[in-house]
C-alpha positions as CSV (number, residue, x, y, z in Angstrom):
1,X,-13.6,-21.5,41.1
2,X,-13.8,-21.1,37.6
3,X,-15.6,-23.3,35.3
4,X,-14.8,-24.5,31.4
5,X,-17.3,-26.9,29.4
6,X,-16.1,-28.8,26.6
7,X,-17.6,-30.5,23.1
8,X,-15.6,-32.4,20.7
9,X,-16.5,-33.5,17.4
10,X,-14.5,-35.8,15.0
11,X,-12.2,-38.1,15.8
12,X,-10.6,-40.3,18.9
13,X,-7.8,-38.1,18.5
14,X,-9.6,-34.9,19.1
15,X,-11.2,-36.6,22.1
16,X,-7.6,-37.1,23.3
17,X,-6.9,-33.9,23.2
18,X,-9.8,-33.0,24.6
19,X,-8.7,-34.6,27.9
20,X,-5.0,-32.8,27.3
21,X,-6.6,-29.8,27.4
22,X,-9.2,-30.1,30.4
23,X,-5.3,-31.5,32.3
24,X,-4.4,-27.6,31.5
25,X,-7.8,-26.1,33.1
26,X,-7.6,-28.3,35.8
27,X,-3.8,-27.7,36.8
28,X,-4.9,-23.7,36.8
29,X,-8.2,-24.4,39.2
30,X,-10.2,-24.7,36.9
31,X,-14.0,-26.8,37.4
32,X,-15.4,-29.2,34.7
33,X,-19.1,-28.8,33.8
34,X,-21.1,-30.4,31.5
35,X,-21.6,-28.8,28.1
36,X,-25.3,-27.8,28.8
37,X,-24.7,-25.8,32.0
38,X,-23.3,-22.2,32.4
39,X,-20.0,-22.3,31.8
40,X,-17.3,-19.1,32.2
41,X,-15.5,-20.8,29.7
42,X,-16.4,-22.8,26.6
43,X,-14.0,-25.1,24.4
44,X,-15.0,-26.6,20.7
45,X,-12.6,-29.2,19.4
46,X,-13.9,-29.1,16.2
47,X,-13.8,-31.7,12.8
48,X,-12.9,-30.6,9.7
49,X,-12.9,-34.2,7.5
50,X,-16.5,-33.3,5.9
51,X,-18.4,-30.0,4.7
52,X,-20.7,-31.2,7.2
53,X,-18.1,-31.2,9.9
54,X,-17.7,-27.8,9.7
55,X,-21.4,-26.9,9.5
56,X,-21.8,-29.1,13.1
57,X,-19.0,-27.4,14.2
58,X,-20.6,-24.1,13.9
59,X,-23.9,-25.1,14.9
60,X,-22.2,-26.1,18.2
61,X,-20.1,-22.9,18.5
62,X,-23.4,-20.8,18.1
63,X,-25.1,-22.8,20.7
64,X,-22.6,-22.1,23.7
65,X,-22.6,-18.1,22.6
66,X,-26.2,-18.9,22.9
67,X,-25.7,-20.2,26.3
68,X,-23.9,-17.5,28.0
69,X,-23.4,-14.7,25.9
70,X,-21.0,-13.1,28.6
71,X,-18.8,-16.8,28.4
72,X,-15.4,-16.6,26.7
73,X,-15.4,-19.1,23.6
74,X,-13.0,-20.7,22.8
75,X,-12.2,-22.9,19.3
76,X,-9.8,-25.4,18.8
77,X,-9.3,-28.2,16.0
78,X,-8.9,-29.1,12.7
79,X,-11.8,-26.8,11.7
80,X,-9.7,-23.7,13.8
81,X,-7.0,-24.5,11.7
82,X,-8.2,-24.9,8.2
83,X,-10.5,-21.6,8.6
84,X,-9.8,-19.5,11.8
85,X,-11.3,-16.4,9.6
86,X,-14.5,-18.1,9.0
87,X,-15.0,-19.0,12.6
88,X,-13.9,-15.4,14.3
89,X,-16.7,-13.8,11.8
90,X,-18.8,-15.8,14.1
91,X,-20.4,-13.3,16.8
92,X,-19.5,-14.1,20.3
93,X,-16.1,-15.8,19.4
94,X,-13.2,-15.1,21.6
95,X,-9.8,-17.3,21.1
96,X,-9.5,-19.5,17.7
97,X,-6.3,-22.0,18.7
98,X,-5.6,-25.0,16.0
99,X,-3.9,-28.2,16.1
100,X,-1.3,-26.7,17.4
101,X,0.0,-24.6,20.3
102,X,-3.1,-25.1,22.6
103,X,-0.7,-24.8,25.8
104,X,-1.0,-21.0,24.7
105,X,-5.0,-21.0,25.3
106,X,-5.1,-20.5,28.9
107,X,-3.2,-17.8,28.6
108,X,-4.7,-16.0,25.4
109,X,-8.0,-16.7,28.1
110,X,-5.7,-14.4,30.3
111,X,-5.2,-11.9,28.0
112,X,-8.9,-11.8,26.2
113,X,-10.3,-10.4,29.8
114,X,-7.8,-7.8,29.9
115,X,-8.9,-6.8,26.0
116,X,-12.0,-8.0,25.5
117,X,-10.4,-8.5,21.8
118,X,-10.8,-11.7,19.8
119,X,-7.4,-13.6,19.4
120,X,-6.5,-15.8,16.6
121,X,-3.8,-17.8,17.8
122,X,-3.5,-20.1,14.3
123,X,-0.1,-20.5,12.5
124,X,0.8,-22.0,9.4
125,X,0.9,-25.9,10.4
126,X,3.2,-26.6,7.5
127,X,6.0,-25.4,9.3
128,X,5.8,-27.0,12.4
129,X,7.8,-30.1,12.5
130,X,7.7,-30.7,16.5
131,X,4.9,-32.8,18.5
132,X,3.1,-31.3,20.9
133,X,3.4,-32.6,24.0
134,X,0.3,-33.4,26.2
135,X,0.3,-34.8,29.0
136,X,-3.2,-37.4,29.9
137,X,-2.6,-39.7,32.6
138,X,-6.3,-40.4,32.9
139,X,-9.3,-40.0,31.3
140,X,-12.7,-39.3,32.0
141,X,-14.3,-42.7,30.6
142,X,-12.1,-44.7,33.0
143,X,-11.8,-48.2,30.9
144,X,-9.7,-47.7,27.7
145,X,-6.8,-45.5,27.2
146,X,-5.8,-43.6,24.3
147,X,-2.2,-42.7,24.0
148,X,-1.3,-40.4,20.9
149,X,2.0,-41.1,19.4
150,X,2.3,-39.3,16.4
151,X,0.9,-36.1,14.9
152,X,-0.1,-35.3,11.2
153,X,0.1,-37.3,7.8
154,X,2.5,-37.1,4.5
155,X,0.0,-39.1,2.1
156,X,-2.2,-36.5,0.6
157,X,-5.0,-38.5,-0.6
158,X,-7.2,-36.7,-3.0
159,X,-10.2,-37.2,-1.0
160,X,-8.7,-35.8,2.2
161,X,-7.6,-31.8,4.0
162,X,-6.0,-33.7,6.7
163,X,-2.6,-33.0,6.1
164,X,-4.0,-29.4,5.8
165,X,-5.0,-29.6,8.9
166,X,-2.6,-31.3,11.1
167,X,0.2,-30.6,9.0
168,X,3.4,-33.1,8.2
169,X,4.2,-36.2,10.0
170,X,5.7,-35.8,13.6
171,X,6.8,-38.5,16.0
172,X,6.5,-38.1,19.7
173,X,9.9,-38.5,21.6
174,X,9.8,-42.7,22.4
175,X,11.1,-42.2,26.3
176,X,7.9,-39.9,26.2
177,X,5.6,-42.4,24.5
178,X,6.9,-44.9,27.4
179,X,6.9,-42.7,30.4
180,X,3.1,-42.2,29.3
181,X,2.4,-46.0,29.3
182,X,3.7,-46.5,32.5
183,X,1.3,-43.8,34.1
184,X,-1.6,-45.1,32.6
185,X,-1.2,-48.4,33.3
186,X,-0.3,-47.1,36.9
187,X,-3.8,-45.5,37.0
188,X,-5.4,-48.8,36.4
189,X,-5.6,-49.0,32.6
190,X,-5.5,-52.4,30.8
191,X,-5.4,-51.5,27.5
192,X,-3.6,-48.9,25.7
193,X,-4.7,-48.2,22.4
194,X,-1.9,-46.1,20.6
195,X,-3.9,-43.4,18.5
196,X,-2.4,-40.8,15.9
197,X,-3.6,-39.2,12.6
198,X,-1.3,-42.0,10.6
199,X,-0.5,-43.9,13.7
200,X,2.0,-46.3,12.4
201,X,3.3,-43.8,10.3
202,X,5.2,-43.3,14.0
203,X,9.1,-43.1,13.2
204,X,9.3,-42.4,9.7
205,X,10.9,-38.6,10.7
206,X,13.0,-40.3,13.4
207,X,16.8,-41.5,12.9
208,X,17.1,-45.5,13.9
209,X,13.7,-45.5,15.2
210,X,10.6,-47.0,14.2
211,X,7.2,-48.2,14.4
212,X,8.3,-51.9,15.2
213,X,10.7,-50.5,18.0
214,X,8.3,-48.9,19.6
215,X,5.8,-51.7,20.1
216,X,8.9,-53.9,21.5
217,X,10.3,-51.3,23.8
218,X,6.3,-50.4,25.1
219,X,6.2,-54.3,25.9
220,X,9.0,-54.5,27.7
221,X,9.7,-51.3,29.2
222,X,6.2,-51.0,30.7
223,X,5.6,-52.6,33.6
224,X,2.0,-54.3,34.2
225,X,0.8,-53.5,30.4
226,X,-1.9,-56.4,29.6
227,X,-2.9,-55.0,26.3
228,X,-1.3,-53.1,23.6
229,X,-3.7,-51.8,20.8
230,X,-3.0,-49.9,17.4
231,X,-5.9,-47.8,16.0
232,X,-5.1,-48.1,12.5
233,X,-1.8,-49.5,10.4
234,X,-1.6,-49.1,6.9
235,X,-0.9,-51.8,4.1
236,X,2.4,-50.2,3.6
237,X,3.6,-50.2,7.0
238,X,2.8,-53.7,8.1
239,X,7.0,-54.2,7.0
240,X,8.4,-57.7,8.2
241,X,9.9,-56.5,11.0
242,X,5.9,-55.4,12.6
243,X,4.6,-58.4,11.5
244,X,8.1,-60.4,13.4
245,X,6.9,-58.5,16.8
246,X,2.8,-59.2,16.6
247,X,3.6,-62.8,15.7
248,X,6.5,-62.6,19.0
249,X,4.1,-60.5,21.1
250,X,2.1,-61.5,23.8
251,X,0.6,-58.2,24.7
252,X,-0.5,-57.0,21.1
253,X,-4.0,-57.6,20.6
254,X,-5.4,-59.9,17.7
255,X,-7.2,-57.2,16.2
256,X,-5.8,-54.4,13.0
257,X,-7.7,-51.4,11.3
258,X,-6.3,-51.4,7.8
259,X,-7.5,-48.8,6.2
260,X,-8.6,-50.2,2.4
261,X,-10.8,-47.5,0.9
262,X,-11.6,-49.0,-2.4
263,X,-11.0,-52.1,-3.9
264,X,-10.3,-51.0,-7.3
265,X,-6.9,-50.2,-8.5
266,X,-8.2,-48.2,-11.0
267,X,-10.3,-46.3,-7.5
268,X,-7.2,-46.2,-5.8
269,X,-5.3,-44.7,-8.4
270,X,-7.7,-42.1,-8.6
271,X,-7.6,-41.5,-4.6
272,X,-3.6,-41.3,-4.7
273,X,-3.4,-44.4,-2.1
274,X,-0.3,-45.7,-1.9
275,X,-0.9,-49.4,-3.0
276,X,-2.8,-51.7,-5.5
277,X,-5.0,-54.2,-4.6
278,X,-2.5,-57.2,-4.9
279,X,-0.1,-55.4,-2.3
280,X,-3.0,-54.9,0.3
281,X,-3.7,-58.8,-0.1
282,X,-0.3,-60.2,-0.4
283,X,0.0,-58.2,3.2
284,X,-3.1,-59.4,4.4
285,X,-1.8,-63.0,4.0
286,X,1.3,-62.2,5.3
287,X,-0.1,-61.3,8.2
288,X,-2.8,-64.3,8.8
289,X,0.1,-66.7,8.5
290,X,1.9,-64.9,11.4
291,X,-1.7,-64.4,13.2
292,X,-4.4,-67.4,12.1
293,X,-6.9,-65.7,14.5
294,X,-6.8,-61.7,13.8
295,X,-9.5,-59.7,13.4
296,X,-9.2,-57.4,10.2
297,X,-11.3,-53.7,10.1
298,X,-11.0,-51.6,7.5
299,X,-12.8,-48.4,6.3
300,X,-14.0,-48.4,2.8
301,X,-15.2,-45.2,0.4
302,X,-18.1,-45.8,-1.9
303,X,-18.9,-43.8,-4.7
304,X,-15.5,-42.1,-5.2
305,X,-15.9,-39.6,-8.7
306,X,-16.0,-41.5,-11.3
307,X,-16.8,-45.3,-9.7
308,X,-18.4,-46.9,-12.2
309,X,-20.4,-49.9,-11.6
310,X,-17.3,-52.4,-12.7
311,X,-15.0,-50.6,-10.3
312,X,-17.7,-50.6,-7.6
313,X,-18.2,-54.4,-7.8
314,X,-14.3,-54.9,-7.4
315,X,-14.2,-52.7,-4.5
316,X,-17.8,-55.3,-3.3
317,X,-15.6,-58.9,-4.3
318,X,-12.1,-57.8,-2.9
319,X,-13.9,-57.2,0.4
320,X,-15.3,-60.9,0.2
321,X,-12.2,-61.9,-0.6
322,X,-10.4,-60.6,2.2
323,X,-13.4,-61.4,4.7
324,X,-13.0,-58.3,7.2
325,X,-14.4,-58.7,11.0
326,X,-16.2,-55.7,10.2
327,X,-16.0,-52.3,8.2
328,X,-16.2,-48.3,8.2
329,X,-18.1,-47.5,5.3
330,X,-19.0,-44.3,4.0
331,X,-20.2,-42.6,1.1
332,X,-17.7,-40.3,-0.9
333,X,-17.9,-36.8,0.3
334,X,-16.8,-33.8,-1.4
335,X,-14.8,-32.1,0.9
336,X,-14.1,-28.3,-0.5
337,X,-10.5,-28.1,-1.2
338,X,-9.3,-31.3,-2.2
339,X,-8.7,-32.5,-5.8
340,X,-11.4,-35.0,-5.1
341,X,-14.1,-32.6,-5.0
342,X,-13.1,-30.6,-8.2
343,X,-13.1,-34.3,-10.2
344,X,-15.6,-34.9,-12.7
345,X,-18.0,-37.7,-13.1
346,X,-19.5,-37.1,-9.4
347,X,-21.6,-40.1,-8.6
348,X,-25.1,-39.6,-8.2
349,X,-26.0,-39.7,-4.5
350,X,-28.9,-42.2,-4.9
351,X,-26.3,-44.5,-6.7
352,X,-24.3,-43.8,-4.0
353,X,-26.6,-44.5,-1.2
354,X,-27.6,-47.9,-2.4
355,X,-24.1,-48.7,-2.8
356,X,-22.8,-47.7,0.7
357,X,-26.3,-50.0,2.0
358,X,-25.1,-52.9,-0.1
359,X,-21.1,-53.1,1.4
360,X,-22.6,-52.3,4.4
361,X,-24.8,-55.5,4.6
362,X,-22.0,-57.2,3.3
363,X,-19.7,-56.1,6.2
364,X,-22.9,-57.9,8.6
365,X,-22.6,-60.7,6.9
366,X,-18.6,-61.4,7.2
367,X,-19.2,-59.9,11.0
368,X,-21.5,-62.8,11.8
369,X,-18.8,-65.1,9.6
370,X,-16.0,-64.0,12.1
371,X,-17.8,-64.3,15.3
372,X,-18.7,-67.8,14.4
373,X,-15.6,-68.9,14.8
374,X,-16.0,-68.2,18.6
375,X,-19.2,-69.7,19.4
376,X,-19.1,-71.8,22.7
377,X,-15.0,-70.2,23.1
378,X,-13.6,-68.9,26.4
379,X,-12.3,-65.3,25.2
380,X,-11.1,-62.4,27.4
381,X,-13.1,-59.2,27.5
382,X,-12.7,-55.9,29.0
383,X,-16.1,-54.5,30.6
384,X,-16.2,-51.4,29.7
385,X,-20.2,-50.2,31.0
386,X,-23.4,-51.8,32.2
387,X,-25.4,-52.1,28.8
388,X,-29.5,-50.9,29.1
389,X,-31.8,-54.5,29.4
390,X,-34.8,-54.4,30.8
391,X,-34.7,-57.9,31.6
392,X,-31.3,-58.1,32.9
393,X,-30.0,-54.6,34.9
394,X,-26.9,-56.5,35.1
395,X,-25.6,-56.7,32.0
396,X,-22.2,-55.5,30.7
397,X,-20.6,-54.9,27.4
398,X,-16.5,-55.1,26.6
399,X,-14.9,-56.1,23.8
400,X,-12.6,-59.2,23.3
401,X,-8.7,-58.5,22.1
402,X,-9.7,-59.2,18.7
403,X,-12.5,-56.7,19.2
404,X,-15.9,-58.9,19.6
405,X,-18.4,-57.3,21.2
406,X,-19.8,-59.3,24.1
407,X,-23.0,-59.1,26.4
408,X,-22.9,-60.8,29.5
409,X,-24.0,-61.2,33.1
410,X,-21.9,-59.7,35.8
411,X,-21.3,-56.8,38.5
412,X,-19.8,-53.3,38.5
413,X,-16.3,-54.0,39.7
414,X,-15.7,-56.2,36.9
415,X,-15.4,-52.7,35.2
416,X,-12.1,-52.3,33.5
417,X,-10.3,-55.8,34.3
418,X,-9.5,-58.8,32.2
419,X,-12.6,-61.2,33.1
420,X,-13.0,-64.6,31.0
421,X,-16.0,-65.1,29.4
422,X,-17.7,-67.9,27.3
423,X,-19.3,-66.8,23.8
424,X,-22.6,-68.6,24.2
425,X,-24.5,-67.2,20.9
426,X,-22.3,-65.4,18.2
427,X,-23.9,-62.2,16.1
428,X,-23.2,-59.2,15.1
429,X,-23.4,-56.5,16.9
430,X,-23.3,-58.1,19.9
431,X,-22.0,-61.7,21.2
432,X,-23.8,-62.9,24.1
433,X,-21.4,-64.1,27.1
434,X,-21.5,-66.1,30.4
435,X,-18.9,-65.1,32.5
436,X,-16.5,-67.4,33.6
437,X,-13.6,-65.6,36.0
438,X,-11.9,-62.4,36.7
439,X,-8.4,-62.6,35.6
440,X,-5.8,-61.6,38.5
441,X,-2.1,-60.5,37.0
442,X,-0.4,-63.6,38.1
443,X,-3.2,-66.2,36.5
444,X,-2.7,-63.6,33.6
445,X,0.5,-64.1,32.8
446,X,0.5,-67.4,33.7
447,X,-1.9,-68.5,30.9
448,X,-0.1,-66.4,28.2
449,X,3.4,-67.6,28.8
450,X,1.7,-71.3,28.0
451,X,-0.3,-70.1,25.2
């Protein structure tokens, strides 16, 4: 039987794919191995968001040549895409496939043994207005699925290759999106967390379609879902009609990613976003009134060209202002062909670092703010893996539906199922739990229809 090994860098969308691909291995008898071990085959899923992404991405490529020299290697990802030239000039490279077309691997695979030629299997992603299908009705961590339902962003941020690298927006087909629901919550999943590169960005290249239909028809189409989560939602896209279905919804979780990334209109400007300040906040409120108890993430840019110490301390009090549940933060980086990198006035990296430490002990403090508000509560978590205590080898970790972290007591078949637990001591990054039931369906349903 033959064996493929796989590493992927980046994001939770490469990771999906990830398991896409490994569905097309397995379906032609193929054997899974870890990454370390000989391999006949080798697949990178490689990030291209930072320099450095593309440096790691590299340094992993070299490393399985390095393993078996006589492996076929094979490169996929947003790196593949932005520079398939740079990556064949890498000795021991056999297939480079991008963001696209991957269901062609297995057979350039095929055709490399016969030739012993490299293949570049890239194509310009700026034509390609279709979504690649791929099918993952499991996944290897067994607790959380992700279900991708939309490829590739129109917002080209300054800052960002993205839409270089995944191309225009592209909606998956909704009877797809819903067939796919059904079979993962057939294999046991509770929660679905719907996952794109501008994820509720889903519709807007689909006639009498949307975003907010597809959250209604997932809820009621699918039978048994428990938990519905989106990955990320911009400002701009939380319309009425989205915030009329979380406030009706009794399967959307309490918990939205809205992506902020500076604070300063003047920063934002700069970075092309789509919004001012006063937009992001008026939606903000919006939302709260439908949903008193959401959780709000956000990722946030420091040191953008340019920030200057006024504009960072309005990017430091609108995040007070707002009072996130917790934050992404990350210092600017200059990622070779966007405008962002070419701007003057490049902040100076210590400037930058001391910044980034600053928001970040900011973001602790709000944390600890929100889980406060739980203290002595009886949430529902998801177990998703026994956590390492000495004192305790029972402990678990899961996160709430308006994404706590909890600690608690408990055994391995709670694994994966709605259990009730009560928040004994609040912090961030962990809350610590007792555990107080396991939720069957009925009792389930029960509770939220009286909620």
């Amino acid at each position: 039987m033959p064996t493929v090994a796989f590493h992927t860098l980046g994001c939770k969308v490469n990771h999906y794919e990830t398991e896409g691909i490994w569905r097309m291995f397995m379906d032609q008898g193929y054997e899974r191995v870890d990454f370390d071990h000989d391999s006949d085959v080798y697949v990178i899923n490689t990030c291209t968001v930072t320099n450095s992404g593309d440096k790691k991405s590299r340094q992993i490529i070299r490393r399985a040549v390095r393993k078996n020299p006589e492996a076929i290697v094979c490169v996929t990802g947003c790196y593949a895409q932005t520079s398939p030239g740079e990556i064949l000039e890498i000795p021991g490279v056999d297939i480079v496939v991008g963001t696209q077309d991957r269901k062609n691997m297995i057979r350039y695979i095929e055709e490399h043994k016969k030739t012993r030629e490299p293949i570049n299997g890239v194509s310009n992603i700026m034509k390609n207005r279709v979504f690649e299908e791929m099918d993952v009705p499991e996944f290897t961590d067994r607790t959380r699925a992700s279900l991708k339902i939309q490829e590739g962003c129109n917002n080209f941020c300054t800052f960002c290759i993205i839409p270089w690298s995944r191309g225009l927006l592209r909606s998956r087909d909704p009877e797809s999106v819903i067939v796919q629901a059904q079979r993962l919550v057939d294999a046991g999943y509770k929660e679905i967390v719907l996952t794109g590169i501008h994820t509720a960005g889903y519709g807007e290249d689909l006639t009498d379609y949307n975003f907010a239909k597809l959250l209604r028809d997932l809820e009621a189409k699918v039978i048994g879902i428990e938990r519905i989560r989106i990955s990320s939602i911009e400002a701009s896209q939380i319309t009425d009609e989205v915030i009329q279905v979380l406030d009706e919804s009794e399967k959307i979780v309490r918990h939205l990613h809205i992506p902020l990334q500076s604070g300063s209109d003047t920063v934002l400007a700069r970075m092309r976003r789509k919004y001012l300040t006063d937009y992001y906040y008026e939606k903000v409120e919006k939302i709260r009134q439908a949903l008193p108890d959401l959780a709000i993430t956000s990722d946030v840019i420091v040191g953008f060209p340019g920030e200057t110490e006024e504009e960072y301390m309005e990017t430091y009090n609108f995040i007070k202002k707002v009072g996130y549940a917790e934050l992404h933060v990350f210092p600017f980086s200059r990622r070779t062909g966007t405008p962002a990198a070419r701007m003057e006035d490049q902040v100076d990296e210590d400037v930058k670092n001391e910044r980034v430490q600053q928001i970040i002990d900011l973001s602790e403090e709000l944390a600890k703010e929100y889980a406060l508000r739980y203290q002595d509560e009886v949430l529902e978590v998801i177990p998703e893996e026994s956590v390492l205590d000495e004192e305790n080898p029972n402990m678990l970790v899961g996160y709430t539906d308006n994404y706590l972290k909890v600690k608690f007591e408990g055994s391995q078949d709670m694994i994966g199922k709605i259990v009730r637990v009560k928040i004994t001591k609040s912090g961030y990054p962990y809350n610590e739990g007792i555990f107080v039931r396991v939720m069957d369906n009925a009792t389930h349903a029960k509770m939220k229809a009286n909620a």
